[in-house]
C-alpha positions as CSV (number, residue, x, y, z in Angstrom):
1,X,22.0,18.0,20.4
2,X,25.2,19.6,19.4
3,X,25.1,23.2,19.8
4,X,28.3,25.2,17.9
5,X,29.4,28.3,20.1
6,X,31.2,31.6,19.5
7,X,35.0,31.3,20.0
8,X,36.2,32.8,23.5
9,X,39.3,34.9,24.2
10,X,42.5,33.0,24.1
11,X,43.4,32.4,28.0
12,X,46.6,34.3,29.2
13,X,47.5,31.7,31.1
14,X,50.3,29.3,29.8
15,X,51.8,26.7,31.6
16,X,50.5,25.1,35.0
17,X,46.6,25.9,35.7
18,X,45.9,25.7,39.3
19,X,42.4,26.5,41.6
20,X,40.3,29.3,39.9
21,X,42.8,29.9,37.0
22,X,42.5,25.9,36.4
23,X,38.3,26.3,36.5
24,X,38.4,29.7,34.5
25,X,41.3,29.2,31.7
26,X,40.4,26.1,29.4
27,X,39.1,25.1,25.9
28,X,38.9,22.3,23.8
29,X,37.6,21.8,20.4
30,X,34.7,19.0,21.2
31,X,33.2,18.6,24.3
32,X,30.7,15.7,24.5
33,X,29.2,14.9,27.9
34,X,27.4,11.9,29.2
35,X,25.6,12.6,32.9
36,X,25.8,8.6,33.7
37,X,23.5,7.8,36.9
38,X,19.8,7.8,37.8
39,X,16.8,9.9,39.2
40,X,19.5,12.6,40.5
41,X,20.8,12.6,37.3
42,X,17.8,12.8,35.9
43,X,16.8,15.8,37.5
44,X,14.4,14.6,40.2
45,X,14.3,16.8,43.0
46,X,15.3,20.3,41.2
47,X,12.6,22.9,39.9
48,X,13.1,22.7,36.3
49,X,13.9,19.0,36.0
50,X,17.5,19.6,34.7
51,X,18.9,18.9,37.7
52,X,22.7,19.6,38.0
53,X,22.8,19.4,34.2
54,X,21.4,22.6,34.0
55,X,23.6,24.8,35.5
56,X,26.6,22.6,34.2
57,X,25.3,23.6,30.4
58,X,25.6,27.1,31.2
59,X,29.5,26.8,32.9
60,X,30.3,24.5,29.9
61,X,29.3,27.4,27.4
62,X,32.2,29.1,25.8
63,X,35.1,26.2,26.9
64,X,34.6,24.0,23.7
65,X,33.9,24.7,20.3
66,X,30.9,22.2,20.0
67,X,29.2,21.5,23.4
68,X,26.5,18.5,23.1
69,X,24.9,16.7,26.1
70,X,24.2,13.3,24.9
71,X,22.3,10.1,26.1
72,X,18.8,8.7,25.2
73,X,17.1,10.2,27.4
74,X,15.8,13.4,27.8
75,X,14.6,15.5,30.5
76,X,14.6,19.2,32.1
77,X,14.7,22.4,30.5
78,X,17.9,23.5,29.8
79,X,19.4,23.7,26.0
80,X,20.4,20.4,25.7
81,X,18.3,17.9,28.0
82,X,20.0,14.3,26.7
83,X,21.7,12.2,29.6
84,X,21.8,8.7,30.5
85,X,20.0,9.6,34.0
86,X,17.6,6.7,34.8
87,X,15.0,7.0,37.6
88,X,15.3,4.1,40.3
89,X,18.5,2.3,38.5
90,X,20.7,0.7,40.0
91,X,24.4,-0.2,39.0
92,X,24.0,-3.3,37.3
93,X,21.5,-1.7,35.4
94,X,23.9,0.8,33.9
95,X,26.7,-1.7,33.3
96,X,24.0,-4.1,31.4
97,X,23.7,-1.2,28.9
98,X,26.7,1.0,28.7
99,X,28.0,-0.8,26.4
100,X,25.3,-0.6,23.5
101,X,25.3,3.6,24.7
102,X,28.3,4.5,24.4
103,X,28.9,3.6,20.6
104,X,25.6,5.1,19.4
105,X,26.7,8.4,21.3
106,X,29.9,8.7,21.2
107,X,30.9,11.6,24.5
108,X,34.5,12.1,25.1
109,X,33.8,12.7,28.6
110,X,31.0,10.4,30.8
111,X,29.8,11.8,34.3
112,X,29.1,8.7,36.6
113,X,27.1,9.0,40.1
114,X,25.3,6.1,40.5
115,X,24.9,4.3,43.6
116,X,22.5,5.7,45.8
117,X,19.2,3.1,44.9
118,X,21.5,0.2,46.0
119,X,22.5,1.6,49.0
120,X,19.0,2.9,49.9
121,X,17.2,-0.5,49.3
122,X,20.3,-2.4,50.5
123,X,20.8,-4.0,47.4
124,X,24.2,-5.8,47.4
125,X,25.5,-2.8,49.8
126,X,28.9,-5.3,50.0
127,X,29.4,-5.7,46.3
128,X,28.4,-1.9,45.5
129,X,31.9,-0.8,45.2
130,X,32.9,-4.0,42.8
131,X,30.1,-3.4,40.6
132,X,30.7,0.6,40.1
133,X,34.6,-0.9,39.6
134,X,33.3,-2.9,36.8
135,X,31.0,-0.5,35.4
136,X,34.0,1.8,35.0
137,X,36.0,-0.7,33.7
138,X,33.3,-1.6,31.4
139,X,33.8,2.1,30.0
140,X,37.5,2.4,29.3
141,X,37.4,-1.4,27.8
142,X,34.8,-0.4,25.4
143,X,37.0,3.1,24.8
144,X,40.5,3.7,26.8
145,X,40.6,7.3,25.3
146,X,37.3,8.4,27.5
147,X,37.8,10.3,29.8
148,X,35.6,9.5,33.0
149,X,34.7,11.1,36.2
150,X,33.5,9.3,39.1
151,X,31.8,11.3,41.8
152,X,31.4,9.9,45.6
153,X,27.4,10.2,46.2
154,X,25.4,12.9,47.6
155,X,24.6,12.3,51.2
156,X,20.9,10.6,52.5
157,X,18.8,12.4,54.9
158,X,18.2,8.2,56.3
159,X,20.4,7.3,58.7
160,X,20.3,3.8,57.8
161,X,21.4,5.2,54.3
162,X,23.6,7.6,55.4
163,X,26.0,5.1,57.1
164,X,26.2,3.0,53.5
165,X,26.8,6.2,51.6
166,X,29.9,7.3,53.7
167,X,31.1,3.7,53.7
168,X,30.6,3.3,49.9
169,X,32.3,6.9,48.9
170,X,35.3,5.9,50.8
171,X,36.0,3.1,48.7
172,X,35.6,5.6,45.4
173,X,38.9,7.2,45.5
174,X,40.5,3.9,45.8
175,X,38.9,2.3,43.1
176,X,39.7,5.7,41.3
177,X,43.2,5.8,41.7
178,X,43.6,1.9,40.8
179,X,42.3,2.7,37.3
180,X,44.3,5.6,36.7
181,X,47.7,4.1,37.9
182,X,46.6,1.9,34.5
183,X,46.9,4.5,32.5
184,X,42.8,5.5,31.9
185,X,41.7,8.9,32.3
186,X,39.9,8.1,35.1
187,X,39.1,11.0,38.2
188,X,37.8,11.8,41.7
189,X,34.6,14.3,42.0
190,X,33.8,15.1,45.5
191,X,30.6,15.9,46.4
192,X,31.3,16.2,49.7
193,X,30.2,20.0,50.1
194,X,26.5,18.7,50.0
195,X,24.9,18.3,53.3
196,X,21.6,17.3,54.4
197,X,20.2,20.3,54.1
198,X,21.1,20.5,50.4
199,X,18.4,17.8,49.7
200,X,14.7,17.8,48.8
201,X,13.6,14.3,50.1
202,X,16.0,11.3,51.9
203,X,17.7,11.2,49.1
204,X,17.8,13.7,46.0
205,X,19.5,17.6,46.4
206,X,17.3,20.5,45.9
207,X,18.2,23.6,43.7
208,X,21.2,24.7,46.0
209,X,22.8,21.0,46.4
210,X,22.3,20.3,42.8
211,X,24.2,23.8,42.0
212,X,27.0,22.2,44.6
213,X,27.1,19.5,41.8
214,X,27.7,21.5,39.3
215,X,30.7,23.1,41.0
216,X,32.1,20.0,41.6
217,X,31.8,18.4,38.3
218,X,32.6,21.6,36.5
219,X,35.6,21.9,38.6
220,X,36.2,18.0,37.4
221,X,36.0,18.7,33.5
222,X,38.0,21.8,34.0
223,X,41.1,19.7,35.4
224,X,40.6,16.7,32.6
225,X,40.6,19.4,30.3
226,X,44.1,21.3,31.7
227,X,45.6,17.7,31.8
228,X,44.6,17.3,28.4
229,X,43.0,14.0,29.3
230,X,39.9,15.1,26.8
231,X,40.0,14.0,23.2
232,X,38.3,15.4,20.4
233,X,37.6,12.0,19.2
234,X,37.0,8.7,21.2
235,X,37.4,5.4,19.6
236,X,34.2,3.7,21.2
237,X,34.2,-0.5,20.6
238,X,31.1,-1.7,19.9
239,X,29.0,-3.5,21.7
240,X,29.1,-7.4,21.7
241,X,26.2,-9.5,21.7
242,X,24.3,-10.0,24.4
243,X,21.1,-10.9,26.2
244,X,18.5,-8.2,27.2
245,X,19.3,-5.9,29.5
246,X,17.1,-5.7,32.3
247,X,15.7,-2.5,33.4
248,X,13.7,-3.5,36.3
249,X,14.2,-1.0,39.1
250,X,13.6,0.1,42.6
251,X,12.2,3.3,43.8
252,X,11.8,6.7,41.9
């Protein structure tokens, strides 16, 4: 859902944008966001059911000329509820079907947290950080112009799940920097400023951690956008043929 807003005041600032003047000072002309992940993207865990997305709309409003949330689902109330947030899902399960999403929606800029269900129900805990590697990788083969933000995951109130999250957002900015030394407009979100008493349940944030969310991936668009890594238009590839995806998942 594509929503056209009013034109802001040009920014004063020129040049280098840095800390509040980087998050406050910044346009572009099309900004189409895909929140890439699963319950948390979702919503699950927040009053409304939006989630971080939420509050991210309303920071959004007024730095692009066309704003539009996009996925196939839909969920929270908030202006634009589309996202890719899939209750339970696992990494493999986004990577099976980013590829047939990204064509038919076409963002410029994709929001990945994903993670947490493997780690919870130590599901290939090892492997995790491979398989979000190849899910990225999946993303700037099927369009090198995207720009894509990878955020470490929010922390578990399990212990047991705590321990795998902290060694698993370790290995982000690694796998991070790898991509972008190639060239992709790949970047580092830290959600580090959630703590355990930001969440809900063992694993999703409540209102205030999902507003710490939105800082941080505000903060993240607003620094793509000052580095002009964010095209008005993506190429996207399309899909190839494949088998079905599966969509079998674990937990909420």
């Amino acid at each position: 859902m594509a929503v056209s807003l009013t034109a802001v005041a040009a920014s004063s600032a020129s040049g280098g944008h840095a800390g509040t003047d980087r998050a406050r000072d910044w346009d572009v002309p099309r900004l189409a966001v895909m929140p890439l992940g699963d319950s948390i993207t979702h919503g699950v865990g927040s009053s409304n059911g939006s989630g971080y997305r939420g509050p991210l709309w309303d920071r959004l409003t007024g730095h692009a000329g066309t704003l539009d949330f996009v996925g196939s689902e839909r969920s929270g109330r908030l202006s634009d509820p589309d996202n890719e947030g899939h209750p339970g899902w696992e990494i493999e399960n986004l990577s099976a079907n980013i590829g047939t999403w990204l064509p038919a929606a076409r963002p410029n800029v994709v929001l990945v947290h994903i993670g947490t269900n493997d780690l919870h129900y130590n599901h290939g805990v090892d492997t995790a950080p491979d398989r979000l590697g190849a899910l990225i990788d999946k993303i700037t083969s099927a369009a090198p112009d995207m720009t894509v933000l990878v955020s470490s995951l929010v922390p578990s109130a399990d212990p047991r799940t705590r321990n795998r999250v902290d060694a698993f957002n370790t290995a982000i900015p690694k796998l991070v920097a790898e991509r972008r030394d190639r060239g992709f407009h790949v970047g580092y979100v830290d959600m580090g400023r959630l703590t355990q008493r930001d969440l809900i349940d063992k694993l999703h944030p409540n209102d205030t951690g999902f507003t710490k969310m939105t800082e941080a991936f505000s903060d993240g668009i607003a620094r793509a956008a000052a580095d002009g890594w964010i095209r008005q238009q993506v190429d996207v590839r399309p899909a190839p043929p494949s088998k079905a995806s599966p969509d079998t998942h674990r937990g909420r």
